[in-house]
C-alpha positions as a printed Julia matrix, in Angstrom:
212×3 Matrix{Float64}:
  -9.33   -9.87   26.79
  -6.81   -7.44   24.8
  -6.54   -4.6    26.69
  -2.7    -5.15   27.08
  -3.15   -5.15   23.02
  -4.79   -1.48   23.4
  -2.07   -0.55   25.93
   0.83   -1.59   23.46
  -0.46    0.19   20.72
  -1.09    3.31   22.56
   2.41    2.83   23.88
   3.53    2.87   19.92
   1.69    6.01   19.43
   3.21    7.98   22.09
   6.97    6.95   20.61
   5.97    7.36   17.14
   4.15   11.12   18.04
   6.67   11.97   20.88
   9.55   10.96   20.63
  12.38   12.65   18.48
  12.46   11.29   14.9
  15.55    8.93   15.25
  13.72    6.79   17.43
  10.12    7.47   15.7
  11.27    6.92   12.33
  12.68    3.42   12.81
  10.04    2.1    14.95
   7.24    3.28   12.32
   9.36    1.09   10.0
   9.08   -2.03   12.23
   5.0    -1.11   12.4
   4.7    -0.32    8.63
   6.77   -3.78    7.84
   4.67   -5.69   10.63
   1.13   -4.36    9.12
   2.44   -5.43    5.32
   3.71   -9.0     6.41
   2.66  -10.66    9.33
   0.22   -8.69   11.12
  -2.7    -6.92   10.01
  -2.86   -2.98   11.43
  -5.91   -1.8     9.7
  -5.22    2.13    9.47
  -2.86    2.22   11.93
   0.07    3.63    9.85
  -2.59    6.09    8.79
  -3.48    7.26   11.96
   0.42    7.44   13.01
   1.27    9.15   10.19
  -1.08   11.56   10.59
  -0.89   12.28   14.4
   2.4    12.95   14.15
   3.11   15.58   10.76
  -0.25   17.2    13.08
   1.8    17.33   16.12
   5.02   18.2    14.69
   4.43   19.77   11.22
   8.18   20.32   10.36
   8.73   16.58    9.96
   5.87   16.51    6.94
   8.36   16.48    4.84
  10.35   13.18    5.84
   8.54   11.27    8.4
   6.22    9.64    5.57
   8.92    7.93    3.94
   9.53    5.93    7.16
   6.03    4.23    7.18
   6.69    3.78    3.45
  10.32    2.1     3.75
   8.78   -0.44    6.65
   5.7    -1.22    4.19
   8.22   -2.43    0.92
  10.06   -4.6     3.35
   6.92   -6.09    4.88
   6.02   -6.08    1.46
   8.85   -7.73   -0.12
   8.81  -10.75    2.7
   5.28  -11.45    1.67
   6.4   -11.27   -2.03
   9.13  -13.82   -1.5
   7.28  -16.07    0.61
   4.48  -16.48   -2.22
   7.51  -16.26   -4.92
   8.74  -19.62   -3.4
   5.75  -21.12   -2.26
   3.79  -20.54   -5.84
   0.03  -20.65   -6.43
  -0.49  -24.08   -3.8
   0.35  -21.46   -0.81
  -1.37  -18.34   -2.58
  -4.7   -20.73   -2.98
  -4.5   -22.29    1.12
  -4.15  -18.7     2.27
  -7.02  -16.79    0.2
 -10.17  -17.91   -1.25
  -9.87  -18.9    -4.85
 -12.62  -16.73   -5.84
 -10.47  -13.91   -4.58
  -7.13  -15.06   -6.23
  -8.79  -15.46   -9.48
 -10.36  -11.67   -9.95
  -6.96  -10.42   -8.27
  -5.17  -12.62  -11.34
  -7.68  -11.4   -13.61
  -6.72   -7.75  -12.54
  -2.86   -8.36  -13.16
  -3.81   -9.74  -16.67
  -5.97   -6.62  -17.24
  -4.1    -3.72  -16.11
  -0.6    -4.65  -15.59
   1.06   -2.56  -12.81
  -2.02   -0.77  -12.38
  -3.28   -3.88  -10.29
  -0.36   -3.45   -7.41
  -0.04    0.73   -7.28
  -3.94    0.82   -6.79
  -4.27   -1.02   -3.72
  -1.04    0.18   -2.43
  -2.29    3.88   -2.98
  -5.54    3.8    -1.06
  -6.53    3.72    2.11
  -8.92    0.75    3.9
 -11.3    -0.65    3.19
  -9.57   -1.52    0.26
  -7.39   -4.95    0.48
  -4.01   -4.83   -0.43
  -2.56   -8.48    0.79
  -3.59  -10.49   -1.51
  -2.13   -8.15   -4.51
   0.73   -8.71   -2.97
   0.88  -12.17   -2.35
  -0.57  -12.86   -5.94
   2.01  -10.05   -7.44
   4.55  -13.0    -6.12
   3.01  -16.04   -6.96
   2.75  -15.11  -10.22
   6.39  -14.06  -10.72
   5.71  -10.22  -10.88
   9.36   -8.66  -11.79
  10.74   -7.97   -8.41
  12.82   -4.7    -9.07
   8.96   -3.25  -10.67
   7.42   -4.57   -7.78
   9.23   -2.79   -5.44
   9.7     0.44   -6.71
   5.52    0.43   -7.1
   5.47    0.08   -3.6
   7.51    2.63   -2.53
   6.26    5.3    -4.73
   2.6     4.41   -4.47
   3.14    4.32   -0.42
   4.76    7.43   -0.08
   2.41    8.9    -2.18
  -0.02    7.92    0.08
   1.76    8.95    3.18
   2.59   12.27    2.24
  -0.48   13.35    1.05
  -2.03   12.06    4.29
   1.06   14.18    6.35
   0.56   17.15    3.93
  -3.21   17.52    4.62
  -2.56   16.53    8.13
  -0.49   19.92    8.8
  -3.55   21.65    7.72
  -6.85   19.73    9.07
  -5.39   16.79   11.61
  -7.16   13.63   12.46
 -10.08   14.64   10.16
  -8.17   13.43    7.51
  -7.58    9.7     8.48
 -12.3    10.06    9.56
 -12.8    11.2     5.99
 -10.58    8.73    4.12
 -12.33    6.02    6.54
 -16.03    7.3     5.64
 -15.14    7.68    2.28
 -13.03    5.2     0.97
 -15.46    3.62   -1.44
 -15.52    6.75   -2.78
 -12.03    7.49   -3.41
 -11.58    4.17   -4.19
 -13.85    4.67   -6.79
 -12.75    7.69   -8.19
  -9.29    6.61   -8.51
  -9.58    3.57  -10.12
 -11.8     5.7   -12.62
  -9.14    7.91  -13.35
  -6.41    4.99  -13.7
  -8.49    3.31  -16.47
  -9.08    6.35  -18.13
  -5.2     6.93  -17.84
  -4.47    3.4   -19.69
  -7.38    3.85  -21.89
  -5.56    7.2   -23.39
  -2.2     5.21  -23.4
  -3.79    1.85  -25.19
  -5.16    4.43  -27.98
  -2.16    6.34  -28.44
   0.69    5.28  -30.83
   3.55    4.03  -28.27
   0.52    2.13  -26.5
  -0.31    0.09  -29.72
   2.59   -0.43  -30.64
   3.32   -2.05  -26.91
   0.32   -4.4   -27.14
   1.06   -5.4   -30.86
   4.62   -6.33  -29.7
   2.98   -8.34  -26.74
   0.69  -10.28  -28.94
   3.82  -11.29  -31.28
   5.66  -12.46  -28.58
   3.26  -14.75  -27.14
């Protein structure tokens, strides 16, 4: 029933591999802004990413920022779509269970609750910190910038490791994504646990609770 589904997206991944990177680069920008908007393209950036850094190693060192530029303006429509359309639209496209420990997480961790999600790889859900991120009036200018550097994070060190090892890389971040998932977010709340005790993060929470 979709095999003309399978034989566009193996189309895509010929022109994003093959292709020279003036006419890669944009179209893994239309892709990475498709998959963070509209669509949903579960590991497919990951997989193109990867393919081609493996297939063309010299471009490791830009092509990642492509993928990462078409995922903050996917990003950013979804952002300003839930900016305008509030909590109503937020709560009619995800369960309410869902909103409310995604709200939770903003209230907890602050930025921590975007660049997370927009670090890792699937299995991990990113939408819906994104949508919420605009429903609740996240600062845009923060917003974006989290995006990009969180994505091309990601990118690159999926087209560094990619030079090196190919597409075992996108297999082990699929079989092991809980894992790193895990790990991660251990690390981040050990990072704001160290700032909250220090002196400058005090002093920021003690300013927050006098402004309220």
């Amino acid at each position: 029933m979709f095999d003309w589904l399978h034989v566009i997206f193996r189309r895509l991944g010929r022109l994003v591999v093959y292709t020279p990177v003036y006419v890669a680069g944009p179209a893994m920008i239309v892709i990475g802004a498709l998959d963070s908007s509209l669509l949903s393209l579960p590991e497919v950036n990951d997989y193109l990413v990867v393919a081609r850094c493996y297939a063309h190693p010299e471009t490791a060192f830009l092509f990642p920022l492509f993928p990462a530029m078409g995922s903050v303006i996917g990003c950013f429509l979804l952002y300003t779509i839930m900016r305008r359309g509030g909590q109503a639209v937020l709560h009619r496209r995800f369960h309410l269970d869902h909103v409310q420990r995604v709200e939770r997480a903003y209230a907890r961790f602050g930025i921590l609750a975007l660049a997370v999600p927009a670090l890792l790889p699937p299995p991990m859900p990113f939408k819906i910190f994104v949508a919420t991120a605009g429903a609740l009036q996240f600062p845009r200018r923060r917003f974006l910038v989290t995006i990009l550097l969180a994505r091309s994070l990601r990118y690159y060190v999926e087209g560094t490791l990619a030079v090196f090892y190919g597409e075992r890389v996108v297999r082990f971040l699929k079989d092991n994504g809980i894992i790193i998932i895990s790990v991660v977010t251990g690390i981040c709340l050990l990072a704001l646990a160290v700032y909250l005790l220090s002196g400058r993060g005090r002093a920021a929470v003690k300013l927050g609770k006098e402004t309220r």
